[in-house]
SERODO-76242 format. One line per 8 residues: number of its first residue (from 0); their letters; for each residue y, x, z of N, C-alpha, C, O. Coordinates in nm, 2 decimals. Atoms other than C-alpha are relative to their C-alpha. Example, Ala and Ser with C-alpha at 12.3 -4.5 7.8 and 13.67 -1.06 7.14 Angstrom:
REM SERODO-76242
0 = AS = -0.12/0.09/0.00/-0.45/1.23/0.78/0.12/0.09/0.00/0.12/0.19/0.07 | -0.11/-0.09/0.00/-0.11/1.37/0.71/0.11/-0.08/0.08/0.22/-0.03/0.09
***
This chain:
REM SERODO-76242
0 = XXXXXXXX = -0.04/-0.12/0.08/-7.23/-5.01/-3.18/-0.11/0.10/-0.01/-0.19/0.10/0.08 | 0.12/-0.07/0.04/-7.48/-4.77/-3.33/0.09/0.14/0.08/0.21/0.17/0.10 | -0.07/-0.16/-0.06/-7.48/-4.39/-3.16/-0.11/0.08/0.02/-0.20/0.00/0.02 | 0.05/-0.10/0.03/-7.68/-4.11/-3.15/-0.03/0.02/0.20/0.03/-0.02/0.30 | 0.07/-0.03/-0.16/-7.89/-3.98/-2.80/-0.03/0.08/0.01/-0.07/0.13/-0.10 | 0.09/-0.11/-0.07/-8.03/-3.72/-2.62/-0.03/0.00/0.12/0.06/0.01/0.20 | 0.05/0.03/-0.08/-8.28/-3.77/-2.39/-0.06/0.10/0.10/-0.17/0.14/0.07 | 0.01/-0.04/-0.13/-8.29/-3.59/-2.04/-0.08/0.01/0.08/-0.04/-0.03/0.20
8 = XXXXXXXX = 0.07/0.06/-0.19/-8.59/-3.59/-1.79/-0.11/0.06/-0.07/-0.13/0.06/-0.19 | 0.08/-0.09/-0.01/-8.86/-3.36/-1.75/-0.15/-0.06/0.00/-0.25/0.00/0.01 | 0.17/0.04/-0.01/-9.15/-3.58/-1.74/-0.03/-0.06/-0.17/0.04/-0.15/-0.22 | -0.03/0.10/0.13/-9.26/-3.65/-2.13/-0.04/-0.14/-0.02/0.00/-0.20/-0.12 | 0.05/0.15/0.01/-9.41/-3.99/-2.09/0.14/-0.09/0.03/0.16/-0.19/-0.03 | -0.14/0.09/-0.03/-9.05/-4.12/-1.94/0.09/0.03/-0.15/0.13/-0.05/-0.22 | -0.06/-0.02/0.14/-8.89/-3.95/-2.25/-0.05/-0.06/-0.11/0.02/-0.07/-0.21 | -0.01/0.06/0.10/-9.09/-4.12/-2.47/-0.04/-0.15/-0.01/-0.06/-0.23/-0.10
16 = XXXXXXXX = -0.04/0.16/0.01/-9.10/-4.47/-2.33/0.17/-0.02/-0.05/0.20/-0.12/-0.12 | -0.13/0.03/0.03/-8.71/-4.43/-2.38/0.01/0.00/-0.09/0.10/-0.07/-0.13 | -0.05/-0.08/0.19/-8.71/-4.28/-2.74/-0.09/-0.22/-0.02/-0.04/-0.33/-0.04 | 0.05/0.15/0.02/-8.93/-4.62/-2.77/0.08/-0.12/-0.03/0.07/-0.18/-0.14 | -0.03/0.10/-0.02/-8.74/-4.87/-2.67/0.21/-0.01/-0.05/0.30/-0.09/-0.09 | -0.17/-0.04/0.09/-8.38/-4.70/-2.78/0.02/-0.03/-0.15/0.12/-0.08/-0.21 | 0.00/0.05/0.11/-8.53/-4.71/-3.11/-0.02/-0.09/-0.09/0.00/-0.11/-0.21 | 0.02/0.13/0.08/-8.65/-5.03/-3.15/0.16/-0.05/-0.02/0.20/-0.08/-0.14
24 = XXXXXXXX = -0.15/0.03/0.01/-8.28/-5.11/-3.10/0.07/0.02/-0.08/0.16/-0.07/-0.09 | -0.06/-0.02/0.07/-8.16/-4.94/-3.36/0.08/0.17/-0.01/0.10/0.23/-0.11 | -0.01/-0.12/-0.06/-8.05/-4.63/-3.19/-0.08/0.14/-0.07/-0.19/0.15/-0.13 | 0.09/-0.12/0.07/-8.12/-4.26/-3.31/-0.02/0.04/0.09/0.07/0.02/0.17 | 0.03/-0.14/-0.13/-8.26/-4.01/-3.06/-0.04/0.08/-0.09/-0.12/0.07/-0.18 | 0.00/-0.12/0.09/-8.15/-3.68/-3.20/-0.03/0.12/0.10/0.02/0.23/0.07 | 0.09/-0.11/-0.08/-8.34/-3.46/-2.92/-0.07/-0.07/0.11/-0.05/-0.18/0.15 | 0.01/0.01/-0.16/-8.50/-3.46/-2.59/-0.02/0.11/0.06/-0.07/0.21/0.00
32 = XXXXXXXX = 0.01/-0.14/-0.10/-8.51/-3.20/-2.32/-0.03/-0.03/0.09/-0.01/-0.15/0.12 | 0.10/-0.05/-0.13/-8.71/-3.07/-2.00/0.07/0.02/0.09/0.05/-0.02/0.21 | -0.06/-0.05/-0.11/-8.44/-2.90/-1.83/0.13/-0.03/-0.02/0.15/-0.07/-0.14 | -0.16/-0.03/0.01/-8.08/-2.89/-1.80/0.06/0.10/-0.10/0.15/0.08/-0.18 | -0.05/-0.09/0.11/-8.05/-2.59/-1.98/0.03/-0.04/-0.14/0.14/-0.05/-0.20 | 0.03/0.09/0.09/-8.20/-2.74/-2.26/0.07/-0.08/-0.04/0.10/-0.07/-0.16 | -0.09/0.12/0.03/-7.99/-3.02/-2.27/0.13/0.05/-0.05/0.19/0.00/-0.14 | -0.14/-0.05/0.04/-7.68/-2.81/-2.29/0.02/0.03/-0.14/0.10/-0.01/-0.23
40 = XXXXXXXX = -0.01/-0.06/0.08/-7.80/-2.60/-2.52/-0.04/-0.08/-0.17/-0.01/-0.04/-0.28 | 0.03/0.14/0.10/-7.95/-2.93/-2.77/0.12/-0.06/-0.02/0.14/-0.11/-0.13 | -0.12/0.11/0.01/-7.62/-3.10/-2.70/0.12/0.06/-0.05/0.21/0.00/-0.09 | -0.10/-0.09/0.10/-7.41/-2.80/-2.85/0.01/0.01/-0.16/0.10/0.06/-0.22 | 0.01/-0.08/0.12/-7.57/-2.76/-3.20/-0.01/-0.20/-0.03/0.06/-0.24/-0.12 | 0.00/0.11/0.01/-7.66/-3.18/-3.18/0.11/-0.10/0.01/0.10/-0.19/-0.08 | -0.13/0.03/-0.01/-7.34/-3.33/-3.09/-0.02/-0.20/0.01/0.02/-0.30/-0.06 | 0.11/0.19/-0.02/-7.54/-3.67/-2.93/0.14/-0.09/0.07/0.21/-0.03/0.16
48 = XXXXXXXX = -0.14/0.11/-0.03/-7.25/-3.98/-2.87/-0.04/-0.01/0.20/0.05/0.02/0.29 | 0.03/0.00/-0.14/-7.45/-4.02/-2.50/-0.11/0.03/0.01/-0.21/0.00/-0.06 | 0.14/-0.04/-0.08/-7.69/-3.83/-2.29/0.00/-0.08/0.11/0.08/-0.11/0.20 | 0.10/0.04/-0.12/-7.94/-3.98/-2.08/-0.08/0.09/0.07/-0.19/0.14/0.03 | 0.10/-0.13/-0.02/-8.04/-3.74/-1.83/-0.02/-0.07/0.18/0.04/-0.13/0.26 | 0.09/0.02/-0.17/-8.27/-3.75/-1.50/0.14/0.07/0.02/0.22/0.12/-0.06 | -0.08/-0.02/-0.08/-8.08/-3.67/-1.20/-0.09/0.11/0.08/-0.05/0.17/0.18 | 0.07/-0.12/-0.08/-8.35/-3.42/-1.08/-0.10/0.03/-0.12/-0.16/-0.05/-0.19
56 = XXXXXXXX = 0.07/-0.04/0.09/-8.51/-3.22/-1.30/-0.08/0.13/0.00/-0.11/0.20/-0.10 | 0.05/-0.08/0.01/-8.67/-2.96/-1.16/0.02/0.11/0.04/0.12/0.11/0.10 | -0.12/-0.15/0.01/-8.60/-2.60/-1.14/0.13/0.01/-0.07/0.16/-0.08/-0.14 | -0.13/0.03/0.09/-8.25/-2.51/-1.27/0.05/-0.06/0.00/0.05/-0.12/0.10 | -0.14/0.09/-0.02/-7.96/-2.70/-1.34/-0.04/-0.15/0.04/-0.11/-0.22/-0.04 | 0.05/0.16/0.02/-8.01/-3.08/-1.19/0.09/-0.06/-0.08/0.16/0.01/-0.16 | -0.04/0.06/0.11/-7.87/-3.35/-1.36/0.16/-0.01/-0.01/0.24/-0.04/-0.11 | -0.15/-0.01/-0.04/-7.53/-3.32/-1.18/0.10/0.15/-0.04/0.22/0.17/-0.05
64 = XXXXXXXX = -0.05/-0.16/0.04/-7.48/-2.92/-1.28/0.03/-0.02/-0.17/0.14/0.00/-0.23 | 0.03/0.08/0.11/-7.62/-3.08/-1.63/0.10/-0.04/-0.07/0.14/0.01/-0.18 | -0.08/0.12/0.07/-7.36/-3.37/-1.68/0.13/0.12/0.02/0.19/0.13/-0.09 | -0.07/-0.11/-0.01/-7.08/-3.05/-1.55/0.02/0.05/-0.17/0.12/0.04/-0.23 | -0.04/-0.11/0.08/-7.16/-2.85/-1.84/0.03/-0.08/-0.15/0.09/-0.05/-0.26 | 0.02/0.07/0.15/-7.23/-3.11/-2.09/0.17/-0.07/0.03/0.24/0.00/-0.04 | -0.14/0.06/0.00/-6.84/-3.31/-1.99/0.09/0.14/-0.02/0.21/0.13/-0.03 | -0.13/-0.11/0.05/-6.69/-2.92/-2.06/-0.01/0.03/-0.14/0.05/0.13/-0.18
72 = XXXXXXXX = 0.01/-0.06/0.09/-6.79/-2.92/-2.37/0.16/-0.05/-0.10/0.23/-0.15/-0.08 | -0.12/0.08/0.13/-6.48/-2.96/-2.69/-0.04/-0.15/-0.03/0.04/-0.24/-0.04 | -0.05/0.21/0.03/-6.59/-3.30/-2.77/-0.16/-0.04/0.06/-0.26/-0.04/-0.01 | 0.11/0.01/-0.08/-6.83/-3.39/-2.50/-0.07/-0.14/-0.01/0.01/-0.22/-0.05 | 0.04/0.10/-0.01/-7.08/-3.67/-2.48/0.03/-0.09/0.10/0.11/-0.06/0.20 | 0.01/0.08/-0.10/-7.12/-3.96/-2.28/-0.11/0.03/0.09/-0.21/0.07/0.04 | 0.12/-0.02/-0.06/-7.34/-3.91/-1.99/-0.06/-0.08/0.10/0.01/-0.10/0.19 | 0.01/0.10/-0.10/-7.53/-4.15/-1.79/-0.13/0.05/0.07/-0.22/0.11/0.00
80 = XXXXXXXX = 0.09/-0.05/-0.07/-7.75/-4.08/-1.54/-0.09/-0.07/0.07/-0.06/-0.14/0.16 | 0.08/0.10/-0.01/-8.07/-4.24/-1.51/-0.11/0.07/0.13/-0.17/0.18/0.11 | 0.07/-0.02/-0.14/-8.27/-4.20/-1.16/-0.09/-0.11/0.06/-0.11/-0.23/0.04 | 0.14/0.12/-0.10/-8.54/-4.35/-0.92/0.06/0.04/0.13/0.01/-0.02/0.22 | -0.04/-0.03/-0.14/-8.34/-4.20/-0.62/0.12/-0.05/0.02/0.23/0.00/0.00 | -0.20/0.06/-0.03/-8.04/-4.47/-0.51/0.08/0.03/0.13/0.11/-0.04/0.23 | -0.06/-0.13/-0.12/-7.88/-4.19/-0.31/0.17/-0.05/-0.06/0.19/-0.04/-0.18 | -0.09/-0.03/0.08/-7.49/-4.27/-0.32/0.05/0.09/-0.02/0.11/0.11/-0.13
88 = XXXXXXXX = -0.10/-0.09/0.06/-7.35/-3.97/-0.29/-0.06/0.13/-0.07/0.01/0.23/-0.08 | 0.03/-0.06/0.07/-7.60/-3.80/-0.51/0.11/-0.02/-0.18/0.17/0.05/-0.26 | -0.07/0.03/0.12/-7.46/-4.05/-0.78/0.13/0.02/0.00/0.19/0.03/-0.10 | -0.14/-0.01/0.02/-7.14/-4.01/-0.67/0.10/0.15/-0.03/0.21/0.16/-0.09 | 0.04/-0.13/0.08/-7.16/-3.63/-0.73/-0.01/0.03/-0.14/0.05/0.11/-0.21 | -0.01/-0.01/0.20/-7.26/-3.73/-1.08/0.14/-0.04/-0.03/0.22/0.04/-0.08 | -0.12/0.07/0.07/-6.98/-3.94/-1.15/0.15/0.10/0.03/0.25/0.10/-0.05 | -0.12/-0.08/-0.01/-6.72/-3.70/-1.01/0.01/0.14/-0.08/0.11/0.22/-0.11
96 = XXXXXXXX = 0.05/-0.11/0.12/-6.88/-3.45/-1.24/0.03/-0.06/-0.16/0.05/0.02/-0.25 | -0.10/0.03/0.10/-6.75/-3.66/-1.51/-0.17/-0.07/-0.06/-0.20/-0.03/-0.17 | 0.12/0.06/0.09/-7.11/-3.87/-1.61/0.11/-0.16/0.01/0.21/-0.18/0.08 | -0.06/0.07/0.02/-7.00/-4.18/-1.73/-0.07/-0.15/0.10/-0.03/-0.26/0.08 | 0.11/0.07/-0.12/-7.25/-4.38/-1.44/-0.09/0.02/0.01/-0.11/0.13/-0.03 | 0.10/-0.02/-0.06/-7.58/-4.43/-1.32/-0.11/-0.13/-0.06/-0.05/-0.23/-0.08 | 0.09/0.13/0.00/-7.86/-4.69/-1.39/-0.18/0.09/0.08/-0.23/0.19/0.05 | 0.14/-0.02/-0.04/-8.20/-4.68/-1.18/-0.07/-0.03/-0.11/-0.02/-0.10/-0.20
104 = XXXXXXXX = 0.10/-0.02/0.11/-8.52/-4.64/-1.37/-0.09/-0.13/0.01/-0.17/-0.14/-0.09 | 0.03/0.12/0.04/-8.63/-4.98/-1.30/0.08/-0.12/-0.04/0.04/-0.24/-0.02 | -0.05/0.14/0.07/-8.37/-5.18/-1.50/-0.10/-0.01/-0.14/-0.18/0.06/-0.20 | 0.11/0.02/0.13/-8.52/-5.36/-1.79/0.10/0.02/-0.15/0.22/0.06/-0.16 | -0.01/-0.13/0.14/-8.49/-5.24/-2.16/0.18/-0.04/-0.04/0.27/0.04/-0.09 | -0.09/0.08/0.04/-8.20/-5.48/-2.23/0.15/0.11/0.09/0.21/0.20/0.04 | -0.03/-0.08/-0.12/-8.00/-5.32/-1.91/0.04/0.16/-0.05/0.15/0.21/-0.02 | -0.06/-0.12/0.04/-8.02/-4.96/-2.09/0.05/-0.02/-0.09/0.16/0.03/-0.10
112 = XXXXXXXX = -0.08/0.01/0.12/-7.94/-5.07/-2.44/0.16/-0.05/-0.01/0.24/-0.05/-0.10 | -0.13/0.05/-0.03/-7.65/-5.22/-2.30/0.09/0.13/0.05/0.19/0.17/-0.01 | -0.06/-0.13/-0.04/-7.55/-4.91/-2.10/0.07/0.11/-0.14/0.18/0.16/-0.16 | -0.02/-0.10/0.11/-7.60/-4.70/-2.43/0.14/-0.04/-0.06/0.22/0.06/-0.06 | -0.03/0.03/0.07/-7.37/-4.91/-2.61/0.18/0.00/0.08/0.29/0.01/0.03 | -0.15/0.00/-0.07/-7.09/-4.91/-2.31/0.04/0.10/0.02/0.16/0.12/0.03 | -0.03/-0.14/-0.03/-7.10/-4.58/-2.25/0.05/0.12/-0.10/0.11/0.22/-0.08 | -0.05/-0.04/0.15/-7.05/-4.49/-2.63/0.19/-0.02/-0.01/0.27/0.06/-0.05
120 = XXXXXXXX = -0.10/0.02/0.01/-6.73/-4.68/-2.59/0.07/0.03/0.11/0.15/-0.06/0.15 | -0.08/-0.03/-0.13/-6.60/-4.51/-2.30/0.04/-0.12/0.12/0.14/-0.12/0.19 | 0.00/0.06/-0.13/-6.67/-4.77/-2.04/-0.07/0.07/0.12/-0.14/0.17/0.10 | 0.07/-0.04/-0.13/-6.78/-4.72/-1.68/-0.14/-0.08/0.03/-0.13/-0.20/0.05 | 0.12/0.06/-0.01/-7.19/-4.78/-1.66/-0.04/0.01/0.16/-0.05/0.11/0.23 | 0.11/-0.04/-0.20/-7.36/-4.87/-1.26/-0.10/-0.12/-0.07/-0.09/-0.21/-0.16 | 0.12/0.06/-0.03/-7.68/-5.01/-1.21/0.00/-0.18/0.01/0.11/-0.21/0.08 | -0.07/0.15/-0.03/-7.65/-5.40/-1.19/-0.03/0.04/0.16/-0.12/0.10/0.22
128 = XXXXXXXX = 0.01/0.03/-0.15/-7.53/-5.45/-0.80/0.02/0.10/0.09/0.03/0.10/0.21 | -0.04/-0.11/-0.08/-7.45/-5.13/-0.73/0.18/0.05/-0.02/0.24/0.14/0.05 | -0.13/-0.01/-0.03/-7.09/-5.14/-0.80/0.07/0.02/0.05/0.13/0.12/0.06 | -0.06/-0.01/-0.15/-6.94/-5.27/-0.51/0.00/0.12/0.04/0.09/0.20/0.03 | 0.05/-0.15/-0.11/-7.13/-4.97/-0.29/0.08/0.15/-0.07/0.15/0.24/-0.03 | -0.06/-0.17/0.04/-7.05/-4.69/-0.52/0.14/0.01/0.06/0.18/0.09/0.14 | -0.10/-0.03/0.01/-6.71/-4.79/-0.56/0.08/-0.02/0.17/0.19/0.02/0.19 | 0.00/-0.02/-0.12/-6.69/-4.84/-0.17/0.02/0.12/0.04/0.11/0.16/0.10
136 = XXXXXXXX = 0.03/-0.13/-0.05/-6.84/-4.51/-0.13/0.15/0.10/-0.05/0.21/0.17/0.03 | -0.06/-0.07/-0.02/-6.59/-4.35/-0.31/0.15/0.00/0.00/0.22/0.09/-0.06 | -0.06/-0.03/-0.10/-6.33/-4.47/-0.13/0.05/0.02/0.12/0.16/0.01/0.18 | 0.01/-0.05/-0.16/-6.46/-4.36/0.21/0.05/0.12/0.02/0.06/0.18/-0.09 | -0.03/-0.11/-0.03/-6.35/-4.06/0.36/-0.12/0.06/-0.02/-0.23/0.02/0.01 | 0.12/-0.11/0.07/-6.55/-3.75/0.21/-0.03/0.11/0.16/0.07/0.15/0.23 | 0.05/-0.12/-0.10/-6.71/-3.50/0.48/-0.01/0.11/-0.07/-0.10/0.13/-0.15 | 0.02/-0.16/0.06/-6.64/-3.15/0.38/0.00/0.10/0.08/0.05/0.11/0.19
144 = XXXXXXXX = 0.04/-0.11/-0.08/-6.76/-2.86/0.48/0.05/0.14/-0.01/0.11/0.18/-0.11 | -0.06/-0.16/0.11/-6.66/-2.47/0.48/-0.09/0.08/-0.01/-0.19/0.06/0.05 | 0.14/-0.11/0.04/-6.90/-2.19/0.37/-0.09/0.06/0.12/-0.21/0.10/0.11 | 0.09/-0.02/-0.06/-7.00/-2.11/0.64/-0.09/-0.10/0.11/-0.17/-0.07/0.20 | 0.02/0.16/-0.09/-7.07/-2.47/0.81/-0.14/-0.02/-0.06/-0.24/-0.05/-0.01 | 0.08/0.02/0.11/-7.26/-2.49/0.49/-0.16/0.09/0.09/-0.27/0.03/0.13 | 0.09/-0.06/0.00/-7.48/-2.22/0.58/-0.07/-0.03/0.14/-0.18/-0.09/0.14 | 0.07/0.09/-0.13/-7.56/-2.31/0.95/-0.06/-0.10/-0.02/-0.18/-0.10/0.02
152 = XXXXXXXX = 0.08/0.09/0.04/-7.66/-2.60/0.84/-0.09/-0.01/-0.08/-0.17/-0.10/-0.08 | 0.14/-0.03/0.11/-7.90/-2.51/0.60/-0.09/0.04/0.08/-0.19/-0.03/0.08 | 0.05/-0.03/-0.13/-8.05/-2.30/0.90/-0.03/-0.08/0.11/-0.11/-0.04/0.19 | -0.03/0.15/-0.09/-8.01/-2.61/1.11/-0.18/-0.07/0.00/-0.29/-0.08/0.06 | 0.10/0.04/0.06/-8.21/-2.78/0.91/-0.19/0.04/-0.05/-0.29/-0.03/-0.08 | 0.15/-0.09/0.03/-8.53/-2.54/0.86/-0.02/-0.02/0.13/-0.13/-0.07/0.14 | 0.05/-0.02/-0.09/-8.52/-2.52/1.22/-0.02/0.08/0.09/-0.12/0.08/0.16 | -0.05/-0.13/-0.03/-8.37/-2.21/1.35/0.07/-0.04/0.12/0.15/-0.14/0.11
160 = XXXXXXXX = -0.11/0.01/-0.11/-8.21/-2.19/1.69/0.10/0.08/-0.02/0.10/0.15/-0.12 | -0.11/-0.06/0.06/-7.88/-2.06/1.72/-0.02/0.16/0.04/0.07/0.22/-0.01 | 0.06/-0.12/0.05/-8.04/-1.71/1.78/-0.02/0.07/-0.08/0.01/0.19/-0.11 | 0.06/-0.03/0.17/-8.18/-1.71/1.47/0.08/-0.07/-0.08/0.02/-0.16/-0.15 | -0.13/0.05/0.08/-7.90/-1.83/1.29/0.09/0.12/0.06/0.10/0.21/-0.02 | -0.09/-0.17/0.00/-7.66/-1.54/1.45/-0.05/0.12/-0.06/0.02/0.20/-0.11 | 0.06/-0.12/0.08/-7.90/-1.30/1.32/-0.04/0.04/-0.13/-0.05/0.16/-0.16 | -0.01/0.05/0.11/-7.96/-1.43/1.01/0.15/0.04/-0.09/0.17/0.13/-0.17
168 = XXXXXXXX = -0.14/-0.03/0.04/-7.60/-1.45/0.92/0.10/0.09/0.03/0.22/0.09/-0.01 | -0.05/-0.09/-0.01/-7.51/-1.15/1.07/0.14/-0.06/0.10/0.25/-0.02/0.05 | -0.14/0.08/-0.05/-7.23/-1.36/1.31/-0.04/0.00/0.18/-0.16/0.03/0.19 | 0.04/0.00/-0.11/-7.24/-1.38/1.71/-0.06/-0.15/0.02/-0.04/-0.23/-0.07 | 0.07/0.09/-0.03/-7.45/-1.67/1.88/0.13/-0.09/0.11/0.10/-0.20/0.15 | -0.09/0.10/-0.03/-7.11/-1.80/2.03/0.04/-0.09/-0.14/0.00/-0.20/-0.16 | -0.06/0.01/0.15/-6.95/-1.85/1.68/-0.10/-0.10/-0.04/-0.05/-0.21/-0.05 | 0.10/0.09/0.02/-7.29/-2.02/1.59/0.03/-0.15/0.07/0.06/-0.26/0.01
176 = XXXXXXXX = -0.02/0.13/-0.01/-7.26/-2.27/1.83/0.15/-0.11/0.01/0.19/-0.22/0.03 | -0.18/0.13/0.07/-6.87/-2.37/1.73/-0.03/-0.04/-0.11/-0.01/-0.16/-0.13 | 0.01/0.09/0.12/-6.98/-2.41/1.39/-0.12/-0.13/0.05/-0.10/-0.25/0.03 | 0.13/0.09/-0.04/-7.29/-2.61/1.52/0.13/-0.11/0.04/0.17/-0.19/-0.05 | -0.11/0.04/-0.05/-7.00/-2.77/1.75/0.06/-0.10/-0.13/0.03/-0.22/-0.14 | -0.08/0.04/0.10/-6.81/-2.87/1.45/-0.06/-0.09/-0.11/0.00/-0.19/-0.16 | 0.04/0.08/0.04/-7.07/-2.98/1.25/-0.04/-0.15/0.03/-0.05/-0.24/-0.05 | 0.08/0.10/-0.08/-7.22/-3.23/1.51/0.20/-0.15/-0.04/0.19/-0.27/-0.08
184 = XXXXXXXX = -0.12/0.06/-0.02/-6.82/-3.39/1.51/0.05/-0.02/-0.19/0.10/-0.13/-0.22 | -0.04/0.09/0.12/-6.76/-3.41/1.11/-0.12/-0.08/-0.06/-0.11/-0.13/-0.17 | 0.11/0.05/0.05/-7.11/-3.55/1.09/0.01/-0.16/0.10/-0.05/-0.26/0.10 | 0.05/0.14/-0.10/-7.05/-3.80/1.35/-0.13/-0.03/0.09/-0.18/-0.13/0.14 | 0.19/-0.04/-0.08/-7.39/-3.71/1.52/-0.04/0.03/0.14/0.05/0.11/0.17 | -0.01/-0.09/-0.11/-7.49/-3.60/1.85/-0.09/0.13/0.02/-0.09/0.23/0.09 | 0.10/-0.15/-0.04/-7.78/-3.39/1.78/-0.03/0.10/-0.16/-0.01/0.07/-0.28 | 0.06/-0.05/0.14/-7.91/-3.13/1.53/-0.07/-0.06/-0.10/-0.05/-0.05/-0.22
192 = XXXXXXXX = 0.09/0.06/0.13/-8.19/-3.33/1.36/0.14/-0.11/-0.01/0.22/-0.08/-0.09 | -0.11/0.09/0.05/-7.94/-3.61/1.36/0.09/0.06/-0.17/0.11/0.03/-0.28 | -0.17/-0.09/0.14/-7.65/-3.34/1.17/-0.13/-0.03/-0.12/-0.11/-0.12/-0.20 | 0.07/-0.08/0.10/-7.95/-3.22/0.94/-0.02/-0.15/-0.13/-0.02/-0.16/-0.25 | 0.05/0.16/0.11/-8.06/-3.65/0.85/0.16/-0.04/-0.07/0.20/-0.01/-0.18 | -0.20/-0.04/0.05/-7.64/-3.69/0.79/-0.05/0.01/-0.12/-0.09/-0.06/-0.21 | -0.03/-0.05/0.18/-7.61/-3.45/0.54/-0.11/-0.03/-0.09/-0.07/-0.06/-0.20 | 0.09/0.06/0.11/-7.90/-3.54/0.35/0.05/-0.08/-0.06/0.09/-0.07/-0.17
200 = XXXXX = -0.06/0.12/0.04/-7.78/-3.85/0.36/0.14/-0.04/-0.12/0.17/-0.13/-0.20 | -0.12/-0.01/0.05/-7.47/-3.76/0.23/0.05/0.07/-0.15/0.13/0.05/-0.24 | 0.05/-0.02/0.15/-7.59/-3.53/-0.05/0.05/0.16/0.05/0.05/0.24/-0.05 | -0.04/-0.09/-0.05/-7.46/-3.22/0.16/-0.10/0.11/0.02/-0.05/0.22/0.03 | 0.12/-0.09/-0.01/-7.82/-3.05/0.19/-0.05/-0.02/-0.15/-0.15/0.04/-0.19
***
């Protein structure tokens, strides 16, 4: 099925191998954009069947804030989310944000034209082989955090003793180490660097 595009990713040489090989296909690309912003604001006045957008893009909105604003729109696009980072619960992030999947940046051309064309038709797009995992991932139990678990751990992470983290957040240095406490136990971890590699891992930092 023929459909209309707008292309997503901050570097222009990736934007225009894509415009490339979308349009040998047949395909129109009716913009491309640098940022997030961009993209919203291209995909309001352009009204593209599916966006293809990086998953990091820089300053500003990533591709997951991105695929947010572009799935609120009145008659929103398709969004798929094309990356070099096979983080699941980055992508899983996207997809709960309402992108229509994911494909890494090394499938071959055939692989996105295919995407384009499933994703137009409201199918579910993953990466070849990444299926399974995603759809594993999300139905594992999620690790959530509360605002201020959040922030300790951001602190955590830099490298702050809990000192400097009570002081910081204006909170006592017992308090500190319950949330610390707490973190180490929904992270499954025993130590700080441990918590900090975790949430990375997890898409939490």
């Amino acid at each position: 099925m023929s459909a209309s595009i707008l292309l997503v990713d901050d570097h222009p040489i990736v934007r225009a191998g894509l415009r490339s090989v979308i349009e040998a296909r047949g395909f129109t690309v009716v913009g491309e954009a640098s940022t997030g912003e961009e993209a919203v604001a291209l995909a309001s006045s352009l009204h593209p069947d599916v966006v293809l957008c990086d998953l990091r893009l820089g300053a500003g909105m990533d591709g997951v804030d991105t695929t947010a604003q572009l799935r609120r729109m009145p008659t929103p696009p398709a969004v798929v989310i094309l990356t070099t980072f096979d983080h699941d619960a980055q992508i899983i992030r996207a997809i709960e944000a309402g992108a229509a999947g994911y494909l890494l940046k090394d499938v071959d051309n055939d692989t996105i034209v295919a995407a384009i064309s499933d994703a137009a038709a409201g199918a579910l797009v993953l990466t070849p082989g990444g299926d399974s995992r995603i759809i594993a991932a999300l139905r594992a139990p999620r690790v959530t955090l509360t605002d201020r678990e959040r922030d300790v751990l951001m602190l955590v992470d830099e490298g702050a003793a809990n000192k400097e983290i009570a002081s910081r957040l204006f909170i006592s240095e017992s308090t500190v180490k319950t949330h610390v406490v707490h973190l180490l136990e929904k992270l499954g971890v025993a130590s700080r660097a441990a918590a900090a590699s975790e949430a990375r891992r997890l898409g939490l930092l």
